[in-house]
C-alpha positions in Angstrom: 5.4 10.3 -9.2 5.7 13.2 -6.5 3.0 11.2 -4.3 4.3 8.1 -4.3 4.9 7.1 -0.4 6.7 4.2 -1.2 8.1 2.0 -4.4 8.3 -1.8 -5.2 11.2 -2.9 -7.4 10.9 -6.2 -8.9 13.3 -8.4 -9.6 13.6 -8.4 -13.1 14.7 -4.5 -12.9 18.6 -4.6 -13.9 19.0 -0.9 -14.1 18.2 2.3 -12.5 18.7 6.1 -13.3 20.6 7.9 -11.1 18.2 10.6 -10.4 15.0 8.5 -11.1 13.3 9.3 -7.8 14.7 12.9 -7.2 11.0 14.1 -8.1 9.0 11.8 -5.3 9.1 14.2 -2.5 6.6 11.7 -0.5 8.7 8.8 -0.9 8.9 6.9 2.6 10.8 3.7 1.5 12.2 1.6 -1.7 11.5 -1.7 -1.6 13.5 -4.6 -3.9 12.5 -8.1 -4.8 14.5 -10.3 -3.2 15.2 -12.4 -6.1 16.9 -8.9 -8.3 20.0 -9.7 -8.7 21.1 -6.1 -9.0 20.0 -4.4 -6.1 18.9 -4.6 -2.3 16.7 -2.5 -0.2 18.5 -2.0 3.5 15.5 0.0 6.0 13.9 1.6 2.6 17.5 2.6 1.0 18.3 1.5 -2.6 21.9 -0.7 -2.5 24.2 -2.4 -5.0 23.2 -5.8 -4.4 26.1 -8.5 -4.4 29.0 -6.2 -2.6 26.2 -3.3 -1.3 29.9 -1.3 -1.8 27.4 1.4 -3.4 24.4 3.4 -1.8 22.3 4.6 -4.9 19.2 6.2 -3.1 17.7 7.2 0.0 14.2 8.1 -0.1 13.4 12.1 0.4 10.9 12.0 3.3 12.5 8.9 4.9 11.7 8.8 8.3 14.2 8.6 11.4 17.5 8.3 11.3 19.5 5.7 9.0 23.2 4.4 9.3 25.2 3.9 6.0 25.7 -0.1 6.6 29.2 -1.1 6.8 30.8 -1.7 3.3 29.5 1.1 1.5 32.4 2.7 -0.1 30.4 5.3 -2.3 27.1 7.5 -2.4 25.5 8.4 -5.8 25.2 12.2 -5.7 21.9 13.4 -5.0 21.0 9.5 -2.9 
């Protein structure tokens, strides 16, 4: 996993670990089906999906800078 650049969800994926992608030091982006019903990708960063009130992961070697979208109320520890 620590060379994985970047990391398709698909939509059938209804739950995800916490700290599941702590050990992907090359991740770059996340990216989520569009038909999950769980969660969202916003710019390569893992959301809640449905009220995207919670930011779950941002990807360790993300590049640039990214804004916390309006409506996101809490941050997993370790995102």
């Amino acid at each position: 996993l620590s060379g994985l650049a970047s990391i398709d969800i698909p939509k059938n994926v209804n739950s995800i670990e916490s700290n599941v992608f702590e050990s992907c030091s090359k991740l770059e982006a996340i990216h989520v089906s569009e038909e999950n019903k769980y969660y969202m990708a916003n710019e390569g960063v893992l959301l809640s999906k449905g009220d995207r009130a919670l930011l779950i992961a941002c990807p360790c070697n993300k590049k640039g800078m990214y804004s916390i979208p309006y409506g996101v109320t809490s941050i997993i520890e370790r995102a």
